[in-house]
MDAnalysis code that builds the backbone (N, CA, C; Angstrom):
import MDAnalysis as mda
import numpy as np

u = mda.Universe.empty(198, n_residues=66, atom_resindex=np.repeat(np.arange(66), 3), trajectory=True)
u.add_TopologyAttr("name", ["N", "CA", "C"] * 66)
u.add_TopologyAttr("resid", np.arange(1, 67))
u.add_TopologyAttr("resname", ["UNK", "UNK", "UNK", "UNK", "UNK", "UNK", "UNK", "UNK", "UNK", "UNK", "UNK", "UNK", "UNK", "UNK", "UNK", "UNK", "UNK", "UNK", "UNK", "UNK", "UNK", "UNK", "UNK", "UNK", "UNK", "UNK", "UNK", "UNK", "UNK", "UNK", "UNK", "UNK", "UNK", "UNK", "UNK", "UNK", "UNK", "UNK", "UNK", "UNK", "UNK", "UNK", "UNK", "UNK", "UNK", "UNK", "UNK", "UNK", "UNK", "UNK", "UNK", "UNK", "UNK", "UNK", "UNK", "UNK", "UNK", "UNK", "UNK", "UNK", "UNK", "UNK", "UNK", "UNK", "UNK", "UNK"])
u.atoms.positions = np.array([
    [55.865, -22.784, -145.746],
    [55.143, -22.436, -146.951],
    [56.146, -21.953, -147.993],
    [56.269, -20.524, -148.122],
    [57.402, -19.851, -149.415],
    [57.767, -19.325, -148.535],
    [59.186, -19.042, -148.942],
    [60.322, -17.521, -148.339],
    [59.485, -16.896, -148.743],
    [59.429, -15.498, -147.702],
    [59.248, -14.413, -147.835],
    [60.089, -13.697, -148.577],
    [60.034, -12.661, -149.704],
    [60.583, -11.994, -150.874],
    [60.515, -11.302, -151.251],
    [60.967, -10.295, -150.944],
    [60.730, -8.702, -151.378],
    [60.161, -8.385, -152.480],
    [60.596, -9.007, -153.732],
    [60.242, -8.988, -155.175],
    [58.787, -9.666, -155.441],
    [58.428, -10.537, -154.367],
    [57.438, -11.593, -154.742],
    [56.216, -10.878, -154.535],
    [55.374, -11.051, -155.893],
    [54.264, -11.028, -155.941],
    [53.167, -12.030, -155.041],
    [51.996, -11.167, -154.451],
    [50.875, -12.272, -154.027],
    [49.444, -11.686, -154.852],
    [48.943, -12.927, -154.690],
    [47.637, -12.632, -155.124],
    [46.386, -12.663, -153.711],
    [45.336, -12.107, -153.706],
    [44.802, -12.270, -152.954],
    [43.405, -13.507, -153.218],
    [43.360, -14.334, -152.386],
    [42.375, -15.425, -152.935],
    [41.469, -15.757, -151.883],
    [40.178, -16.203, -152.495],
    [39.412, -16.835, -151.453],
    [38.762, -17.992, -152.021],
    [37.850, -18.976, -150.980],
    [37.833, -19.819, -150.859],
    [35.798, -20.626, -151.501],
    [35.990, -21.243, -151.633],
    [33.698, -21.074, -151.528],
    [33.410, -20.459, -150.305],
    [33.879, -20.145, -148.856],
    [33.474, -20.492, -148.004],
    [33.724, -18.696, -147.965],
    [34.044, -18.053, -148.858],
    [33.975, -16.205, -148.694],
    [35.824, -16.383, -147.784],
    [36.561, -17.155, -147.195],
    [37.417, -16.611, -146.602],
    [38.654, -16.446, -147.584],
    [39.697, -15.658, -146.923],
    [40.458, -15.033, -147.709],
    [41.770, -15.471, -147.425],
    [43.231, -15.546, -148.247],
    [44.160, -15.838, -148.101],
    [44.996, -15.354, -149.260],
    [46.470, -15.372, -148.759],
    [47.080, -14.851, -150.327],
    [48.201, -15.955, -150.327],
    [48.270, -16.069, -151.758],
    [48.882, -17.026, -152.754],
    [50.298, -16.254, -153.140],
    [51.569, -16.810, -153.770],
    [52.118, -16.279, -154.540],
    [51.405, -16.544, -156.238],
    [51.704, -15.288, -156.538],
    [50.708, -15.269, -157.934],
    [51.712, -15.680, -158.881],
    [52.993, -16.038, -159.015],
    [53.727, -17.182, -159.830],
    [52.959, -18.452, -159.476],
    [52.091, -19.054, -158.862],
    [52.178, -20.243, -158.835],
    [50.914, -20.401, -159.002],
    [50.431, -22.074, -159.384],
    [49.181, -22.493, -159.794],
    [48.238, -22.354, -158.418],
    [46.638, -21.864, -158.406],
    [46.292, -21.817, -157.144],
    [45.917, -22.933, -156.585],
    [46.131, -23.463, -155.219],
    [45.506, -24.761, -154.779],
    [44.249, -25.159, -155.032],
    [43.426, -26.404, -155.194],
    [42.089, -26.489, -156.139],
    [41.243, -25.628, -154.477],
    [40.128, -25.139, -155.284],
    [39.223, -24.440, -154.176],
    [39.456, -23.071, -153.980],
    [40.300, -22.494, -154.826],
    [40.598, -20.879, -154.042],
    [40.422, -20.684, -155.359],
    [39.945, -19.417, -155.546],
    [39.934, -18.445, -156.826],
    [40.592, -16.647, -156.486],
    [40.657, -16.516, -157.608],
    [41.713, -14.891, -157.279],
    [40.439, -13.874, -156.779],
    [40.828, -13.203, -155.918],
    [39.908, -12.361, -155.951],
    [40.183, -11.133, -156.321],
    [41.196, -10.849, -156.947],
    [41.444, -9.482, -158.265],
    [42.416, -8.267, -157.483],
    [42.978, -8.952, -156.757],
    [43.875, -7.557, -155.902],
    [45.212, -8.806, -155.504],
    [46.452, -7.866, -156.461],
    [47.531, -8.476, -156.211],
    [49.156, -7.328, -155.937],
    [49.442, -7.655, -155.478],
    [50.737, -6.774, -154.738],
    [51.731, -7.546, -153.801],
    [52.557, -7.002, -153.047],
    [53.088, -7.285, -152.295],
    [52.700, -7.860, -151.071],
    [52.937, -8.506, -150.128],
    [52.672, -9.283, -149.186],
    [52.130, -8.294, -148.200],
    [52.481, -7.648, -147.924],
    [52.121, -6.783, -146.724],
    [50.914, -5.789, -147.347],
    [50.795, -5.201, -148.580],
    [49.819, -4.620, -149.089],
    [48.471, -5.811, -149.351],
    [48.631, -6.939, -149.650],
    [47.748, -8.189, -150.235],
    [47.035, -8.111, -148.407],
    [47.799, -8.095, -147.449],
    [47.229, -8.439, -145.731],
    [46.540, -7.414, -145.506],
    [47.093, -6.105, -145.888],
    [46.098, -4.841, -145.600],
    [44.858, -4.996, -146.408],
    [44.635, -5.363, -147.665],
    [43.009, -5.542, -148.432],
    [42.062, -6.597, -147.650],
    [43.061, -7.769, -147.252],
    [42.354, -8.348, -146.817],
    [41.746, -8.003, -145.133],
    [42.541, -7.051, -144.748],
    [41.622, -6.909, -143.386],
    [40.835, -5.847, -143.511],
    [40.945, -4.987, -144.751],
    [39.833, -4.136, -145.045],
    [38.943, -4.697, -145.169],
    [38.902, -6.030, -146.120],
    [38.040, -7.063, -147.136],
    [37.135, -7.878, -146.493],
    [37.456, -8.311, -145.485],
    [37.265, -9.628, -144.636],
    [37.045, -9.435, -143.605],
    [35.400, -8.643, -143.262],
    [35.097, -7.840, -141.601],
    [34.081, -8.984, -141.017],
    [33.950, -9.878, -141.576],
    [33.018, -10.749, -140.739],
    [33.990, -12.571, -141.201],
    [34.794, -12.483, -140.211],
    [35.702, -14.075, -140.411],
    [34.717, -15.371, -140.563],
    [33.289, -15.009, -139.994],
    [32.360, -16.575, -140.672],
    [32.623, -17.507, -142.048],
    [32.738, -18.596, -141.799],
    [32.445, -19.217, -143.407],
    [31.267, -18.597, -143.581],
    [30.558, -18.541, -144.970],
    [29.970, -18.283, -145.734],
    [28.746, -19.157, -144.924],
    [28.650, -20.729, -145.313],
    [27.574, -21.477, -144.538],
    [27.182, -20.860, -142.916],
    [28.164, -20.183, -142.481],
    [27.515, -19.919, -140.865],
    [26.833, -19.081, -141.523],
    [27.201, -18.029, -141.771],
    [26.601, -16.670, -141.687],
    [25.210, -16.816, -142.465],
    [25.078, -17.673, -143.231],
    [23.904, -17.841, -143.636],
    [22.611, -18.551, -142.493],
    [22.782, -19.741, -141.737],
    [22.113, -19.942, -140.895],
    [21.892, -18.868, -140.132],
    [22.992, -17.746, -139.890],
    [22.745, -17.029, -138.961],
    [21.561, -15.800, -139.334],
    [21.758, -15.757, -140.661],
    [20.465, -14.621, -140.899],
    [19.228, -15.051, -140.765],
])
């Protein structure tokens, strides 16, 4: 993917499907992901997201499932 970079900014992004991933926020996002408004360092961007992201379902499961 990218070197890892001390200096490098990430963004945190997700997908239609509610799941989450981080981007470097220099770069254009792949089509399908949008920012989801929390950007920092790599290791801070992984900690939001496991605060963020307590049920790993796509979006479509979890809906059949209710």
């Amino acid at each position: 993917m990218f070197e890892d970079d001390t200096d490098r900014v990430y963004a945190v992004v997700r997908n239609p499907e509610e799941q989450y991933s981080i981007w470097p926020a220099d770069r254009p996002l792949p089509p399908g992901w949008d920012p989801e408004g929390f950007t920092g360092p790599k290791t801070a961007c992984l900690e939001h997201i496991e605060a963020t992201w307590t049920d790993m379902r796509p979006l479509a499961l979890r809906r059949t499932a209710t």
